[in-house]
C-alpha positions as CSV (number, residue, x, y, z in Angstrom):
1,X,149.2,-9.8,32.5
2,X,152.1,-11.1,30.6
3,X,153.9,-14.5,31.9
4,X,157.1,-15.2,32.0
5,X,158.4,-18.3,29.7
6,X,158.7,-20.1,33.4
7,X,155.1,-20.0,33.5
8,X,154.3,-21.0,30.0
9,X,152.9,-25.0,30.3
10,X,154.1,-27.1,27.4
11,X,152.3,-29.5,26.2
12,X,152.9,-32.1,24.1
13,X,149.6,-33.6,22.1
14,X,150.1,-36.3,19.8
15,X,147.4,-36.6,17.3
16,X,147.1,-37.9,14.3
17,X,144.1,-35.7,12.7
18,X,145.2,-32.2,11.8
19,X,141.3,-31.1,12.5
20,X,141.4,-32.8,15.4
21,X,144.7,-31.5,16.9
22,X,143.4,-28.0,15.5
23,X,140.2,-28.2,18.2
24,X,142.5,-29.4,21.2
25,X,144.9,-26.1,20.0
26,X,142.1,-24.0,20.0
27,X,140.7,-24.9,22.9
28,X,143.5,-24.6,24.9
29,X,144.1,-21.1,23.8
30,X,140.8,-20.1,25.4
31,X,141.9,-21.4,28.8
32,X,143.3,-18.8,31.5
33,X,146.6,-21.0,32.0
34,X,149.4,-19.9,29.8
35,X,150.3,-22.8,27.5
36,X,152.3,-23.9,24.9
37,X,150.8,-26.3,22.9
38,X,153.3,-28.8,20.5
39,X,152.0,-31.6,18.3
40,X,153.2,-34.7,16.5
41,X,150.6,-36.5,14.2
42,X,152.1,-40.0,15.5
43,X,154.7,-42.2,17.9
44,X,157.6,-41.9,16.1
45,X,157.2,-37.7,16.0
46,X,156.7,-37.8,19.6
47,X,159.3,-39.9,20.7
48,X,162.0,-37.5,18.9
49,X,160.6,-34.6,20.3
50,X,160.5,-35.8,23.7
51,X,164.2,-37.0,22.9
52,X,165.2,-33.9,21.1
53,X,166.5,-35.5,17.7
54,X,166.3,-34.2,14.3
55,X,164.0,-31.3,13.7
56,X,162.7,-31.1,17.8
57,X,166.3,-30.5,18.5
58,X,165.4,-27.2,20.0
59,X,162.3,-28.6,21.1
60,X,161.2,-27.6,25.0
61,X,161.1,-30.2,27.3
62,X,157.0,-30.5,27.7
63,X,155.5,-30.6,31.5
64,X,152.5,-33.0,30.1
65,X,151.7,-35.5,27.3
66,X,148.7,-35.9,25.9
67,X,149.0,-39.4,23.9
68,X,146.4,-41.9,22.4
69,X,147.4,-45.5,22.2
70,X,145.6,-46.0,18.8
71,X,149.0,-44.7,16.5
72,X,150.1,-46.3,13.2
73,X,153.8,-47.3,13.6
74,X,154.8,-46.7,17.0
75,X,151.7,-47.2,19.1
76,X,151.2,-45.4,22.2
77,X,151.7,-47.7,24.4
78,X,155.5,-48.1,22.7
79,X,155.9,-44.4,23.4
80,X,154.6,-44.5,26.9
81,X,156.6,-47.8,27.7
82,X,159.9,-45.9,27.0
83,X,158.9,-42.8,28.4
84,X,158.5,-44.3,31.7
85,X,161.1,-46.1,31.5
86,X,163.7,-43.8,30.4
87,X,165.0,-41.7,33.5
88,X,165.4,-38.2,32.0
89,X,161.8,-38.7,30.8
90,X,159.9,-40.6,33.2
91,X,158.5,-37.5,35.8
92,X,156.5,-36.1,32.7
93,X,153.2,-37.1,32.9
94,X,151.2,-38.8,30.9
95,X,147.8,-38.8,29.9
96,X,146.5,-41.6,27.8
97,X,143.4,-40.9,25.7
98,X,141.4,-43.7,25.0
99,X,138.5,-44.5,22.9
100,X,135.1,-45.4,24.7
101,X,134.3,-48.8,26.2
102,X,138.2,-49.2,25.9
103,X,138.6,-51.1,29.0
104,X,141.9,-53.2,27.8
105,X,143.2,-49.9,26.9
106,X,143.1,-48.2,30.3
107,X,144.2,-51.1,31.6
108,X,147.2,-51.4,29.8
109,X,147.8,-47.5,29.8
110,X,148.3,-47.9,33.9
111,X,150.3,-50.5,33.5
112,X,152.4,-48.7,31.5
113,X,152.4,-46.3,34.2
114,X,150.3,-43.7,32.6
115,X,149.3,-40.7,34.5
116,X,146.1,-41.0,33.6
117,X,143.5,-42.5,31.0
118,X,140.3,-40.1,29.8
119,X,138.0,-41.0,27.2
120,X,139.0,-39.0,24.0
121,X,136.4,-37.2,22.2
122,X,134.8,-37.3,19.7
123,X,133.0,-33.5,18.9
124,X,134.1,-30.5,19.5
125,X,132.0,-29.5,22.4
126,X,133.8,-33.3,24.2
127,X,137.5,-31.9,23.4
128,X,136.3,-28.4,24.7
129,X,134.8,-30.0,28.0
130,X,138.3,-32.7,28.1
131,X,140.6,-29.5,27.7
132,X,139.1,-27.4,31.0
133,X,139.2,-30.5,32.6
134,X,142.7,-30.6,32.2
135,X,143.4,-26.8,32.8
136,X,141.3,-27.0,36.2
137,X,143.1,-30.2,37.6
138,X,146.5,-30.6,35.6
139,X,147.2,-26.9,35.2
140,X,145.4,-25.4,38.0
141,X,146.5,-27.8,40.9
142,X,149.3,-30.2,39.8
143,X,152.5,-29.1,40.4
144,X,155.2,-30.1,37.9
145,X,158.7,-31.3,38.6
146,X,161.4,-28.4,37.4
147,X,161.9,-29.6,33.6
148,X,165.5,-30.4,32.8
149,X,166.8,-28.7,30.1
């Protein structure tokens, strides 16, 4: 069955660890959902591809970000603050990953008006477990707003 770029889901993962954003990659690809999966290794990458600058130019417009708030630089939290608040950005949704026992985190990634907060693994088997979690309920059952181009 081939899917039309319509049905592609674009993801954007920030993530500082090149092995680390390798397994979330991976993993997705094994995952019946069609997806395109983007990454930036930290805030500043993500905030210009979300706003299309420089090199993300071309960039797609992702349905769902995948952001930790632990970043050097621009911290998460920066990126999610202007994210929410700008309003051709604001309807993606955002998932926070936070570190375990990171109760000040979560807190502050709601506040921020995060989509949600999950614990971020730390194996491979936890990312694997994290990324079907995320097909079954994100991609499965959410339905995403139309993505401007």
């Amino acid at each position: 069955m081939t899917s039309s770029p319509e049905d592609v889901v674009s993801i954007l993962l920030v993530e500082p660890d090149p092995e680390d954003a390798g397994l979330y990659v991976d993993s997705f690809a094994d995952v019946p959902t069609p997806t395109a999966i983007h990454t930036v290794s930290d805030g500043e990458g993500a905030l210009e591809f979300l706003h299309r600058r420089g090199e993300y130019a071309d960039s797609p417009r992702p349905n769902l970000v995948l952001l930790p708030f632990r970043l050097t630089a621009v911290s998460g939290e920066a990126v999610l603050s202007e994210v929410k608040q700008e309003s051709t950005l604001k309807s993606i949704p955002v998932i926070v990953l936070t570190r375990t026992n990171a109760d000040e985190e979560t807190r502050r990634a709601y506040e921020f008006h995060a989509n949600a907060a999950l614990e971020k693994p730390d194996s491979p088997e936890g990312v694997d477990s994290l990324v079907r979690a995320i097909e079954r309920f994100w991609l499965g059952f959410v339905k995403f707003p139309t993505v401007a181009p």
